[in-house]
C-alpha positions in Angstrom: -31.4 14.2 -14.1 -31.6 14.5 -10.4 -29.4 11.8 -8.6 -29.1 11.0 -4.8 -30.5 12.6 -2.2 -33.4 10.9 -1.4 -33.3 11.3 2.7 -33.2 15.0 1.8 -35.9 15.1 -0.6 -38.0 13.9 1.5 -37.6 16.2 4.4 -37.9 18.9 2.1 -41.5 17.0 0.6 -42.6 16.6 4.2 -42.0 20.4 5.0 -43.4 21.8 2.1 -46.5 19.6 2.8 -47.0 20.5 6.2 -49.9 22.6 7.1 -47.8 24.2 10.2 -45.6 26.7 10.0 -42.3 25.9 8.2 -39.2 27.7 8.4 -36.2 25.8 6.8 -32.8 26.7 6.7 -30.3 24.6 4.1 -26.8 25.4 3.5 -23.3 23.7 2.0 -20.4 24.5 -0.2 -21.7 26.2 -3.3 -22.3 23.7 -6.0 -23.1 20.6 -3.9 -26.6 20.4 -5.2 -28.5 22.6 -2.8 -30.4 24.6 -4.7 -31.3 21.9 -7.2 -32.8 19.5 -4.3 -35.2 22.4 -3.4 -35.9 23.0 -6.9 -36.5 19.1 -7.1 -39.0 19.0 -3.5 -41.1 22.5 -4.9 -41.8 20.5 -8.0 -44.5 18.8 -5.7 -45.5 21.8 -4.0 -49.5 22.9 -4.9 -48.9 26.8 -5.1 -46.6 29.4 -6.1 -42.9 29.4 -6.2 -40.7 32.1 -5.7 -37.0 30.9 -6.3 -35.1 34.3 -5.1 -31.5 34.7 -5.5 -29.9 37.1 -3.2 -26.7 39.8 -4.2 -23.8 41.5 -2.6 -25.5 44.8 -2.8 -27.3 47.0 -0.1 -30.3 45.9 2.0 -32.7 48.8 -0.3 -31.4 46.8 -3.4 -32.0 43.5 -1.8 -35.3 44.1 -0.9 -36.3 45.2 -4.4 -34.9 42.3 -6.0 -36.9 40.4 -3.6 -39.8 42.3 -4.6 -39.6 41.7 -7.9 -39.1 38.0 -8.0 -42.4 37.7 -5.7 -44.2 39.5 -8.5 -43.1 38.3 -11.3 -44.1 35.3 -9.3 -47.5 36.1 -8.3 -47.5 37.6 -11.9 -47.8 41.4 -10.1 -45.7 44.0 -12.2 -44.1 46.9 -9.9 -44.8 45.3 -6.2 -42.7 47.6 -4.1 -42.4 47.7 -0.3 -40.0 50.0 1.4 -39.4 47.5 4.3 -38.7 43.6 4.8 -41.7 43.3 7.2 -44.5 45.2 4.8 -44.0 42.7 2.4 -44.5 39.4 4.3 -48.1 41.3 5.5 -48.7 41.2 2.2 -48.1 37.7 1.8 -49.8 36.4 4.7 -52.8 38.4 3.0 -52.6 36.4 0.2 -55.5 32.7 -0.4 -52.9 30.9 -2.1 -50.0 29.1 -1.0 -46.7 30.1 -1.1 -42.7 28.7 -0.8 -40.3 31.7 -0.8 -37.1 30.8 -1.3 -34.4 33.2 -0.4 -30.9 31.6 -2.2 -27.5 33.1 -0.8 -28.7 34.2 2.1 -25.5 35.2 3.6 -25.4 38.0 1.1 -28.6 39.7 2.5 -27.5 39.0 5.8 -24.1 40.6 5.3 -26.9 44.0 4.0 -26.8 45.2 7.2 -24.2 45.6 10.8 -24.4 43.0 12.7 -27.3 40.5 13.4 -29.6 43.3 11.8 -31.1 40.7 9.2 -31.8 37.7 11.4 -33.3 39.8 13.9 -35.9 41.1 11.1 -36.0 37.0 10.3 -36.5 36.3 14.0 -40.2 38.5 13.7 -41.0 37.2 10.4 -40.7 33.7 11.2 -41.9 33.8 14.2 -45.6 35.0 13.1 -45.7 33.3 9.7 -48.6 32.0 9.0 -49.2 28.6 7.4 -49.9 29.6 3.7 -45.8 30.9 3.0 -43.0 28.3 3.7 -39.5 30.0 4.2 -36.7 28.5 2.7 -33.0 30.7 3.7 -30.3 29.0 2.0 -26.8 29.8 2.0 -23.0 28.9 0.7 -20.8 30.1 2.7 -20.7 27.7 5.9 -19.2 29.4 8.6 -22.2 32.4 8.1 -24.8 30.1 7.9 -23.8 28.3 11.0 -24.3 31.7 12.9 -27.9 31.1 12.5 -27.8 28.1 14.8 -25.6 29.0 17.4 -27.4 30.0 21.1 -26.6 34.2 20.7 -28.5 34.6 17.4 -32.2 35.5 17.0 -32.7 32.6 14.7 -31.2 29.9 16.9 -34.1 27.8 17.7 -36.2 28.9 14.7 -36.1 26.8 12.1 -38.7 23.3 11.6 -35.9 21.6 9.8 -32.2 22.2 8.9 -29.9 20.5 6.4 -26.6 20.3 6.0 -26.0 19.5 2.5 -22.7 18.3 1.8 -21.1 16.3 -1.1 -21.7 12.5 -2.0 -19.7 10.0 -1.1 -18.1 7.7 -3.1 -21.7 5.5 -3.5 -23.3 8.1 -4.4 -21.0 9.9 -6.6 -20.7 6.4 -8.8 -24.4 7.0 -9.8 -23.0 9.3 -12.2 -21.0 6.4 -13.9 -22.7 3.6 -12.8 -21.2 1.7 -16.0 -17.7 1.3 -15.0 -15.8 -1.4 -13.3 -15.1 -0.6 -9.5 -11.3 -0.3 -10.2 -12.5 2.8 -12.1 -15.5 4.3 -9.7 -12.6 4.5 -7.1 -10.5 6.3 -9.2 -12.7 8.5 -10.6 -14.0 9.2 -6.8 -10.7 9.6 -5.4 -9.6 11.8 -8.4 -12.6 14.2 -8.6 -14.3 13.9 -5.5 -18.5 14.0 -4.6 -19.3 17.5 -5.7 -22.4 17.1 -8.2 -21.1 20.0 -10.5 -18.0 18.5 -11.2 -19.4 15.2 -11.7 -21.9 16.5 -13.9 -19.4 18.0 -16.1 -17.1 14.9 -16.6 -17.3 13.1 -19.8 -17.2 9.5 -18.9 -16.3 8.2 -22.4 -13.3 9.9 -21.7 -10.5 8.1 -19.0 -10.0 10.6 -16.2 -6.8 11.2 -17.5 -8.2 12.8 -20.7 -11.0 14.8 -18.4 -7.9 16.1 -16.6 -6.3 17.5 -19.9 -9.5 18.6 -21.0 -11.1 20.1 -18.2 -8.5 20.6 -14.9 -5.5 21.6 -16.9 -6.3 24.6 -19.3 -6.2 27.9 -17.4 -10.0 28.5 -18.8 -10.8 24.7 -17.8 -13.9 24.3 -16.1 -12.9 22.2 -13.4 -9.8 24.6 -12.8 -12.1 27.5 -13.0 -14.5 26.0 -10.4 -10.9 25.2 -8.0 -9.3 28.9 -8.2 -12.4 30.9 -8.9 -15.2 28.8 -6.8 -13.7 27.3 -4.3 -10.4 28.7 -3.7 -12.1 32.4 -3.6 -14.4 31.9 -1.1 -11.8 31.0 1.5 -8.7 33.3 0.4 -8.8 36.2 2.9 -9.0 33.4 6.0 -5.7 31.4 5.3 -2.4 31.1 3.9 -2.5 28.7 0.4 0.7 27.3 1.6 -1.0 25.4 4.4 -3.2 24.1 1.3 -0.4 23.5 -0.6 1.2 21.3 2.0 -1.3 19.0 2.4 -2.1 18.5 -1.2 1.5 17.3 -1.0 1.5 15.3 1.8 2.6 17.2 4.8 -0.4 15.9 7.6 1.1 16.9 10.6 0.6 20.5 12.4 4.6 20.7 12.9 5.3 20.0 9.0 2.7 22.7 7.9 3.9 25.1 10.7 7.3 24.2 9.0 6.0 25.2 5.5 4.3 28.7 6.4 7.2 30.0 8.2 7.8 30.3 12.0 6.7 34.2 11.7 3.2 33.1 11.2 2.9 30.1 13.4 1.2 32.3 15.6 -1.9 32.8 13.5 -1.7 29.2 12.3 -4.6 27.5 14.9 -7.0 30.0 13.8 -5.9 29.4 10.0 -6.9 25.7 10.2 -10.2 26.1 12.5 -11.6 28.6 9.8 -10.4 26.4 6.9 -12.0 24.0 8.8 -15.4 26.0 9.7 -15.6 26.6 6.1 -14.5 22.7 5.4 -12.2 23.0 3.2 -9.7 20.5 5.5 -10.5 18.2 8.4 -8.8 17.1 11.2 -8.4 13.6 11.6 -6.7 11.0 14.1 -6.8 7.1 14.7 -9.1 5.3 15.9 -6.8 4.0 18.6 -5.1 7.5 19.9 -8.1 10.1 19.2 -7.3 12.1 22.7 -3.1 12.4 21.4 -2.9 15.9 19.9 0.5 14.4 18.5 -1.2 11.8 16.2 -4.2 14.4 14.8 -4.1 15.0 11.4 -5.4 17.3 8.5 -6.4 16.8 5.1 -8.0 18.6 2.5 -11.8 17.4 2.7 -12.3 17.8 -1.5 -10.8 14.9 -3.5 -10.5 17.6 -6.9 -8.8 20.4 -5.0 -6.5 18.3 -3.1 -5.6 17.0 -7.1 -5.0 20.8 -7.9 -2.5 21.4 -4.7 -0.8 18.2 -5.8 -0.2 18.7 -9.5 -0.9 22.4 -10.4 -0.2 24.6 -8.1 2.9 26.2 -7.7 3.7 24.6 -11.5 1.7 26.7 -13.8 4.5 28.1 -15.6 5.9 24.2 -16.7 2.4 23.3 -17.5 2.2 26.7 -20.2 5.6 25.7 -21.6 4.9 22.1 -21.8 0.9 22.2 -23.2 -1.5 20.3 -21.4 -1.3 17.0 -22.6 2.6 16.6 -22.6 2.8 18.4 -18.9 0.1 15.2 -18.2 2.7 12.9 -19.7 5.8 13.9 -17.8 4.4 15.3 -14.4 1.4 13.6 -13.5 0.5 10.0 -15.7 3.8 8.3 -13.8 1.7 9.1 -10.5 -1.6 9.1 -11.2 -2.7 5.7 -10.5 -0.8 5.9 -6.6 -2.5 9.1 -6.2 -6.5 7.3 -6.4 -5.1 4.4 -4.8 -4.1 6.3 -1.7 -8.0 7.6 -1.5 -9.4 4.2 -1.4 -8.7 4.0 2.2 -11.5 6.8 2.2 -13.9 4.4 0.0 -13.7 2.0 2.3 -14.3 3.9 5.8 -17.6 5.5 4.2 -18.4 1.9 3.2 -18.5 0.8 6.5 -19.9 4.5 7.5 -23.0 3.3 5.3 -23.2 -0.3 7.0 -23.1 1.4 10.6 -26.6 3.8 9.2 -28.1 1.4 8.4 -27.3 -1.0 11.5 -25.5 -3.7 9.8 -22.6 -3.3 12.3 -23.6 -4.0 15.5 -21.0 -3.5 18.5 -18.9 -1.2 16.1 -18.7 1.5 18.1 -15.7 3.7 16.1 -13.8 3.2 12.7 -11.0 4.9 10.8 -7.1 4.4 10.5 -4.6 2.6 13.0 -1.3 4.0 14.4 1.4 1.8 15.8 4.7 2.4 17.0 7.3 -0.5 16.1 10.6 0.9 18.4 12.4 -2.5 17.7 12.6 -1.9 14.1 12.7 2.3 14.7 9.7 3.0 12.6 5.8 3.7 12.9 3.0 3.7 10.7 -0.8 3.4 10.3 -3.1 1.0 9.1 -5.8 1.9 6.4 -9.0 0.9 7.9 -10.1 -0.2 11.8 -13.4 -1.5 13.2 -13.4 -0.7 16.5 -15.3 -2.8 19.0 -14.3 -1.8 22.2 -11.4 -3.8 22.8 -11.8 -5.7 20.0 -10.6 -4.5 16.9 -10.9 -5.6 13.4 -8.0 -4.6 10.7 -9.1 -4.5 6.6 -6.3 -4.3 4.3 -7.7 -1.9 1.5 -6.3 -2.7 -2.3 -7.3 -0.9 -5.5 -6.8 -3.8 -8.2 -7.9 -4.3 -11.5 -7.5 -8.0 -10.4 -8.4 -10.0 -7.7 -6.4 -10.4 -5.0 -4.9 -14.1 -3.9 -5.2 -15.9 -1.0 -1.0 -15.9 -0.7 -1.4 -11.8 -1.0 -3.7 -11.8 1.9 -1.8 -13.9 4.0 1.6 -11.6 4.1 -0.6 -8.7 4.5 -2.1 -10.6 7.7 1.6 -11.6 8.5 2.0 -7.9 8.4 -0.5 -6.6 10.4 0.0 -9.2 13.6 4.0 -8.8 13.4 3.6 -5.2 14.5 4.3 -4.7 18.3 1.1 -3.4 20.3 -1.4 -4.6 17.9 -4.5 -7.4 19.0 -6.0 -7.5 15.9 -9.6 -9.5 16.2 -9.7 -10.5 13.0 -7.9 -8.8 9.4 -10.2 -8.8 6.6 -9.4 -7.1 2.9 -11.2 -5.2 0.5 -10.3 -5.5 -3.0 -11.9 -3.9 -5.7 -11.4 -6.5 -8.6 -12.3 -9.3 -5.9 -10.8 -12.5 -4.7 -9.4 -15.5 -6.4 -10.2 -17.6 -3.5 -12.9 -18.4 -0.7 -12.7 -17.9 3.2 -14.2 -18.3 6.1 -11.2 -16.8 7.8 -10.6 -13.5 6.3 -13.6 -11.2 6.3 -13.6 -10.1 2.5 -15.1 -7.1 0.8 -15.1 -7.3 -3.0 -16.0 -4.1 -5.5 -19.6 -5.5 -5.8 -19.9 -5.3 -2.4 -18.9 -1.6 -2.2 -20.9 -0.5 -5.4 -24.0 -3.1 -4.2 
């Protein structure tokens, strides 16, 4: 079943029905769907499909590979070309249409020295006719972007580009559209947006019982797809402690400098920009002090691997003595629940992300978290989520209840928000999942229907 997507689909529809030349270039993390939307926009393409799936081998072997898959294709046994160039003569030659998809591009790429590859690209693209559309896709990120910076002989090729990245938290839900919002926010802030992990949850199950069954074991899938997926692509650029650190809450660049040691603080910058190029992390600041380097963030960017840094890593000898479901007991069940509720700050800013696309926020001009400074009682803090409108800003107080939320609750969470020094707050609204017992014409609310509408 193909879920989501739809603004994607059709840009990929539109270019594979185009009677100009089309050149498309797609690439995210692996297993964020991208190879399945193409499959799902060539299912409407009138011709032949060649679905090509690159390896880490030479360029020679590459090529045959490639060669093969267009005739076994075309239904041609033993098409051979001994260069990249001969072969797409051969397919401008040929009456019928034709979509060539070339998966993993980054492998072919990687073939040859240098910009060898694209510059073959650069030719082919440039004089391909209307009867083949191009597809390059690609998983890793920071190779893929090469192709669109100014230097490289693709940059400026390509009819359409997209960046396909995980869903959100509206998105995601699709997959278990059935349960209450108290639960599509935990199972979102749990296991994040990537389709392959949400495809292999089992939603009669609590997520509790898909962590013992799935993210535990040492063969789990889930753990698989963390250490062996995710974790490997990324390995040689950065040192797992900085992961580590903010899977366990360390945000700031001093306290992860602090973690890795000050003998490698001088490699850390480039550490976090490739981590960062490859989006694992992001850097993050508020809404009301983006240009103070002293209040920018990081995070991990992937809901299930920042679960991994905070639970499993660095314990995997407790959870083999202890067995799965009694490591679950002890070490992560009496935490669990604060763990998704600290995520459904995220819900909510990509709520308002979606409202703001579709231009049902007008005069919003920025949103995310609040940082205040309180010297009188020697503390500071942040505030989940901000509207900003200029010079008008609008506070929401974000709860993750299985209950709705009472008009008293509301009020000391105002009293809370306008007792801090500094802060004008336009109005303070809330955004409960299990909804509101009361009414208001004061209070902006946001109830879980309203997210999940």
């Amino acid at each position: 079943m193909f879920i989501g997507r739809e603004k994607e689909l059709a840009s990929l529809e539109g270019q594979f029905s185009s009677r100009d030349r089309t050149a498309v270039l797609v690439y995210g993390k692996r297993r964020v769907g991208k190879s399945t939307l193409i499959s799902q926009a060539a299912k409407r393409f009138d011709g032949v499909v060649v679905e090509h799936l690159c390896a880490q081998t030479s360029f020679s072997g590459n090529l045959e590979l490639l060669c093969r898959s267009i005739g076994v294709s075309l239904g041609i046994s033993g098409l051979r070309f001994g260069h990249l160039l001969d072969l797409f003569d051969f397919l401008k030659n040929r009456n019928e249409p034709i979509l060539l998809v070339i998966d993993e591009y980054q492998y072919l790429k990687e073939s040859l020295s240098g910009n060898e590859v694209d510059s073959l690209f650069q030719g082919i693209i440039d004089s391909l006719p209307v009867n083949v559309k191009l597809v390059l896709c690609g998983s890793y990120v920071t190779v893929m972007r090469e192709l669109l910076e100014e230097g490289n002989p693709l940059f400026g090729r390509f009819t359409a580009i997209l960046h396909v990245e995980e869903f959100d938290y509206y998105d995601a839900a699709r997959f278990y559209s059935d349960k209450s919002p108290y639960d599509k926010a935990a199972y979102y802030g749990l296991f994040g947006g990537s389709p392959f992990v949400l495809s292999s949850l089992d939603y009669g199950l609590t997520p509790g019982e898909n962590m013992v069954n799935l993210l535990l074991p040492e063969t789990g899938v889930l753990r698989t797809h963390v250490e062996s997926v995710m974790l490997k692509e990324v390995q040689r650029a950065f040192d797992v402690r900085i992961l580590d650190a903010l899977g366990n809450g360390k945000k700031r660049y001093s306290e992860i400098q602090s973690v890795v040691g000050a003998q490698s603080s001088g490699l850390l910058d480039k550490q976090l920009k490739n981590l960062m190029n490859m989006e694992t992390i992001r850097k993050v600041s508020p809404v009301n002090r983006r240009s103070d380097k002293k209040k920018q963030f990081y995070e991990i960017s992937d809901n299930l691997m920042r679960l991994y840094f905070a639970y499993i890593f660095g314990n995997s000898a407790s959870l083999a003595n202890l067995g799965e479901a009694a490591f679950y007991d002890s070490q992560v069940a009496p935490s669990i629940e604060q763990f998704a509720d600290r995520r459904f700050e995220e819900v909510a800013l990509q709520y308002f992300k979606r409202l703001a696309r579709a231009g049902k926020l007008p005069g919003v001009l920025d949103f995310g978290t609040y940082w205040y400074d309180d010297p009188v009682a020697k503390m500071n803090g942040e505030f989940d989520c901000v509207l900003s409108k200029g010079d008008a800003l609008d506070f929401y107080e974000c709860k993750r209840f299985d209950r709705p939320m009472t008009k008293a609750e509301c009020q000391v969470e105002e009293g809370q928000v306008r007792s801090k020094p500094g802060v004008m707050a336009n109005k303070v609204g809330f955004i409960c999942t299990g909804g509101f017992d009361f009414s208001s014409r004061k209070y902006p609310l946001v109830t879980g229907g309203d997210l999940y509408l």
